[in-house]
matplotlib code that plots the C-alpha trace (Angstrom):
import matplotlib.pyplot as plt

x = [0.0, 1.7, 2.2, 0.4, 2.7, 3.7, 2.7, 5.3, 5.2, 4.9, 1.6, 0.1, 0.9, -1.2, -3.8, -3.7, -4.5, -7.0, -9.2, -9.4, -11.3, -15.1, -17.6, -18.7, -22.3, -21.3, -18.4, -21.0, -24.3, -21.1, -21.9, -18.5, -15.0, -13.7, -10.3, -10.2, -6.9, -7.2, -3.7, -4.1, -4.6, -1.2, 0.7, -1.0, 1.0, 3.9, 4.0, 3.6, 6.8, 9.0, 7.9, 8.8, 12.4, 14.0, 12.0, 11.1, 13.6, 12.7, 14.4, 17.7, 17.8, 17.4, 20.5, 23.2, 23.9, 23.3, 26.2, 26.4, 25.4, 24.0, 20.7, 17.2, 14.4, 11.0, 8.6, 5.2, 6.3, 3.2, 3.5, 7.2, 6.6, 9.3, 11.9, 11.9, 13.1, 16.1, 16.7, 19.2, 22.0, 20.7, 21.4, 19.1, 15.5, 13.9, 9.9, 7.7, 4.0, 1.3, -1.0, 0.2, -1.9, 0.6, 3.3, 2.1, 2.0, 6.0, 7.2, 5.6, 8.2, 11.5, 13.9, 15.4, 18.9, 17.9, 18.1, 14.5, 13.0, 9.9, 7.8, 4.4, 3.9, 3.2, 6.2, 8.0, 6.5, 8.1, 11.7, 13.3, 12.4, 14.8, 18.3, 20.4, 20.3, 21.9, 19.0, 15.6, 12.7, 9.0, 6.9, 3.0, 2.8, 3.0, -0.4, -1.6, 1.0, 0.1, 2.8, 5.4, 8.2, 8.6, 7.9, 10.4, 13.0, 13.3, 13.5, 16.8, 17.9, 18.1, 20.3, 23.5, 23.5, 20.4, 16.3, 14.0, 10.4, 7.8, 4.8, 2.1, 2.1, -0.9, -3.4, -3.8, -7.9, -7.9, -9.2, -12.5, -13.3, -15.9, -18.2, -18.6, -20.5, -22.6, -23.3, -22.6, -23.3, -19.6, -16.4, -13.1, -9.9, -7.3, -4.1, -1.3, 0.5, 4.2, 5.8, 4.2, 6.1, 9.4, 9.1, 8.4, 11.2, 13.8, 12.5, 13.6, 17.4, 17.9, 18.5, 16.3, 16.0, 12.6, 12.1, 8.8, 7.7, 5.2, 3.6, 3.3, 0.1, -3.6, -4.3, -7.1, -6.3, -8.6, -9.1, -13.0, -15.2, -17.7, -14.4, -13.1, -16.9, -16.8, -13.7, -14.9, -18.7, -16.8, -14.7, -17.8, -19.3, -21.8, -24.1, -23.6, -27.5, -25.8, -23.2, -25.1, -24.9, -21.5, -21.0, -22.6, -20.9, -17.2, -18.3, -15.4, -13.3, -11.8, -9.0, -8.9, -5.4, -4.0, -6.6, -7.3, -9.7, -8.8, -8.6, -5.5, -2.1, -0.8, 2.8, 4.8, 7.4, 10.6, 11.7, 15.4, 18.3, 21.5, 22.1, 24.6, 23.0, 24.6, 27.2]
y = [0.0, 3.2, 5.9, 9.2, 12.1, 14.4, 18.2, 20.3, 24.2, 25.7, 23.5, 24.1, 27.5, 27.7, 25.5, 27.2, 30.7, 28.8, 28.8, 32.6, 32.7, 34.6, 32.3, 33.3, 33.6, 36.4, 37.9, 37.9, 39.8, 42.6, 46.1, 46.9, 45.2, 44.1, 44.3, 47.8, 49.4, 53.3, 54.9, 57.7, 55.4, 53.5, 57.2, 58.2, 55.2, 55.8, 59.4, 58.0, 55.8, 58.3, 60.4, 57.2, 57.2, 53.8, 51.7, 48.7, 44.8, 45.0, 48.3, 47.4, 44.4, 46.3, 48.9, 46.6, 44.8, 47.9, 49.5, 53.3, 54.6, 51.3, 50.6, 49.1, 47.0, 47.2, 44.8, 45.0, 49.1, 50.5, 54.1, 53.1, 52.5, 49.7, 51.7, 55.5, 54.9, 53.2, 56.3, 57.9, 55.7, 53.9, 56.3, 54.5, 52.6, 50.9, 49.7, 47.5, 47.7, 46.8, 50.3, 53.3, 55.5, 54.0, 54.4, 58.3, 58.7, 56.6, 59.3, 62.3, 60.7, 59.8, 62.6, 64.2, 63.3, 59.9, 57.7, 56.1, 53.5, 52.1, 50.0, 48.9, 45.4, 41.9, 40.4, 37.7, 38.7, 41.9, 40.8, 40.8, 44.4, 45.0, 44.7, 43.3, 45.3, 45.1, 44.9, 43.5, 44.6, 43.2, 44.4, 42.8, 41.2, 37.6, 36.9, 37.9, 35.4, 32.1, 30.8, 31.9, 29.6, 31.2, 34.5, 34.7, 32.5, 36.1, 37.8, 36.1, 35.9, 39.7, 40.3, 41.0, 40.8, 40.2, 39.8, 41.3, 40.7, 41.4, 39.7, 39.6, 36.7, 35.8, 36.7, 40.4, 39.9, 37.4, 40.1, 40.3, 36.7, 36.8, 38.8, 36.3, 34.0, 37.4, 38.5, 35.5, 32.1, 30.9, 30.8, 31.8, 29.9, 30.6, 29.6, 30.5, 32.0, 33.4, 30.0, 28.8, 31.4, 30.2, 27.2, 27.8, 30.0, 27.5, 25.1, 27.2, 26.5, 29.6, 29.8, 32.7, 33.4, 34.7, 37.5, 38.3, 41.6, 43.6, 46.0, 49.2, 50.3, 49.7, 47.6, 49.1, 52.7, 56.3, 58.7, 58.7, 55.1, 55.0, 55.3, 52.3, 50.8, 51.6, 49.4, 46.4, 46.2, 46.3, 43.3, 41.5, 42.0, 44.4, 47.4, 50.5, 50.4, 47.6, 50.2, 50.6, 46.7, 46.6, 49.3, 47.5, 44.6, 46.4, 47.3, 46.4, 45.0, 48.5, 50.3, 54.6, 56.1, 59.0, 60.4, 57.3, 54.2, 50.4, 47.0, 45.9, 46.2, 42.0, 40.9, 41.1, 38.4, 39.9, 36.6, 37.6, 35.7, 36.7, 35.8, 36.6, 37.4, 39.1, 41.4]
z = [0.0, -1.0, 1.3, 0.8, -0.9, 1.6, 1.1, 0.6, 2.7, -0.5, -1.3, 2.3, 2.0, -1.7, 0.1, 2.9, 1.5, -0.9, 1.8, 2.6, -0.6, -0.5, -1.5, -5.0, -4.1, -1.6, -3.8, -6.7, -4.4, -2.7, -4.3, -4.4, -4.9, -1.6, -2.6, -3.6, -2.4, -0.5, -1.5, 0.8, 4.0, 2.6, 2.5, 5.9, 7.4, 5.2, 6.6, 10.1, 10.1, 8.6, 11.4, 14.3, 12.3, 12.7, 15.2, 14.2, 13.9, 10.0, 9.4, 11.5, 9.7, 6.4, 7.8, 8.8, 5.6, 3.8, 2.6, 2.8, -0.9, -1.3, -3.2, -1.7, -3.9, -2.6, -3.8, -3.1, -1.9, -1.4, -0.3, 0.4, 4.4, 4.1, 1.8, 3.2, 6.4, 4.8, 2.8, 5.4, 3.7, 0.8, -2.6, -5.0, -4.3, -6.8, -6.5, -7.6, -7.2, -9.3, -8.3, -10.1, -7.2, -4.9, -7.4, -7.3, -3.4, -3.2, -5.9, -3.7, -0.6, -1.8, -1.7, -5.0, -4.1, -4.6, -7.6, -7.8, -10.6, -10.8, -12.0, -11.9, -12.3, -10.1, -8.7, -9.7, -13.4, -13.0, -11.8, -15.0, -15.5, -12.0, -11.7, -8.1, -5.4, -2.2, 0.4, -1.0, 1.1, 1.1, 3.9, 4.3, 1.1, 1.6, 2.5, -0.7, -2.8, -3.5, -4.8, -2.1, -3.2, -6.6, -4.9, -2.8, -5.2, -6.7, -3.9, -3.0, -6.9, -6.7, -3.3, -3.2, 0.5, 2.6, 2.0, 4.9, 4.4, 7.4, 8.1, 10.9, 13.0, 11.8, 9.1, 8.5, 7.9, 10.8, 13.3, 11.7, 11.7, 14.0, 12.0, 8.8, 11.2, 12.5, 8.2, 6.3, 9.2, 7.7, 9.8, 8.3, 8.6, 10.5, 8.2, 7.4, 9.9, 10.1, 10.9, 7.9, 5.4, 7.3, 6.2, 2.6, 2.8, 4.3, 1.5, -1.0, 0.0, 2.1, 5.8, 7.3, 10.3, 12.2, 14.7, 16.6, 18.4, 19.3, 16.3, 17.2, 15.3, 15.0, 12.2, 9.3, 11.4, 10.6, 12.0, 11.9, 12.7, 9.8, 7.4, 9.3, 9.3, 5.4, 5.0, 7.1, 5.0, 1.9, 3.0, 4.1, 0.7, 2.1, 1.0, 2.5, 4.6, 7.1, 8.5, 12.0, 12.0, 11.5, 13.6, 16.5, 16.1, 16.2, 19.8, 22.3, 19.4, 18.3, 20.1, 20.2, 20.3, 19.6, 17.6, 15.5, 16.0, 14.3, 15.5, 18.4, 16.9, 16.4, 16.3, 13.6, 12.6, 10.4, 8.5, 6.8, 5.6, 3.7, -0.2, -2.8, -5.7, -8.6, -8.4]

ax = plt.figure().add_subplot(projection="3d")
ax.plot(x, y, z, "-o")
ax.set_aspect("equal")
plt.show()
């Protein structure tokens, strides 16, 4: 009797994120795209860690195996939260992102004395399109990667020294959870987790290395509740007339500070290892 085949991290990883998927008969009834992606709220939190300076195990990380003058790739940039803080010694940065809004709000933050390139496109599709750099960067992407072993394969193809790429500990949409039983009578899964992209990593022949701490902000953060309420009923595939629901059933899982309102901040897990890419 032959043994079942073993999955590999890579496969429960794909699996794993398989599962997050919206049930078509409630993706297909929501009034708006619940993936739709809110620049501004990206360069709001862009803004806000340039202001913090270098805080957080991800950026020192970044720092010490970047050379001064050195160059930075971001993939999956963003508003360039992962890259600007890095800008103090790094002389060029160049970023990937498939959103030219976000594109717009990265070019509005790098400094002029800096050597920026960019390009829009989905990463690893876009990699040939980059050349090496010496610290690769990839901040809160992962969980939207399915195939993290080819993903990250690139990553490493393209550092001259060391790959840093942050995660949350767990899933970034896992906080809501307990409202798709309250809307939709469905539970949500609760995998993958951090410890899972290690282990896709490792499998790609790399040794990384994982550090866990405590992150510092509110997850889905504004400064005004029904903005926040707006982003939550879009998620759950909702029309706009099921706000005060919503609203309701956020009660006691929000957090208020300093002037903004959003679910508890979750640890974040820096997973980095060292390469040698091309020269």
């Amino acid at each position: 009797m032959s043994a079942e085949p073993v999955e590999t991290p890579a496969e429960y990883w794909r699996a794993s994120l398989a599962a997050w998927a919206i049930p078509p008969a409630i993706l297909d009834a929501a009034p708006e795209s619940p993936w739709q992606l809110r620049p501004h709220q990206f360069a709001a939190r862009a803004d806000h860690v340039l202001r913090r300076g270098v805080t957080t195990v991800s950026q020192r990380r970044a720092l010490e195996a970047l050379p001064e003058g050195g160059s930075v790739l971001d993939v999956g940039a963003g508003a360039g939260a992962a890259s600007l803080p890095l800008l103090t010694r790094a002389s060029r940065l160049t970023a990937v992102d498939g959103d030219a809004g976000m594109i717009h709000e990265l070019r509005a933050r790098v400094p002029s004395n800096i050597e920026l390139t960019v390009v829009e496109g989905r990463w690893p599709d876009a990699a040939n399109e980059v050349g090496p750099a010496d610290v690769v960067v990839c901040n809160h992407v992962a969980y939207n990667v399915p195939n993290l072993d080819e993903f990250v394969a690139a990553l490493t193809e393209k550092a001259r020294h060391r790959v840093v790429m942050e995660v949350t500990a767990v899933h970034p949409r896992a906080n809501q959870n307990f409202l798709w039983p309250i809307f939709h009578g469905i539970e949500r899964p609760e995998r993958p987790v951090a410890g899972d992209a290690v282990a896709v990593v490792r499998a790609t022949g790399v040794d990384p290395r994982a550090e866990e701490w405590a992150g510092p902000e509110l997850l889905m953060a504004s400064d005004e509740l029904r903005d926040l309420v707006a982003a939550v009923r879009r998620y759950l595939c909702l029309g706009a007339e099921r706000d005060p629901e919503i609203a309701g059933a956020l009660e006691g899982h929000l957090v208020r500070r300093n002037g903004l309102v959003g679910f508890a901040p979750v640890p974040r897990v820096t997973i980095w290892w060292d390469a040698a890419g091309p020269a």
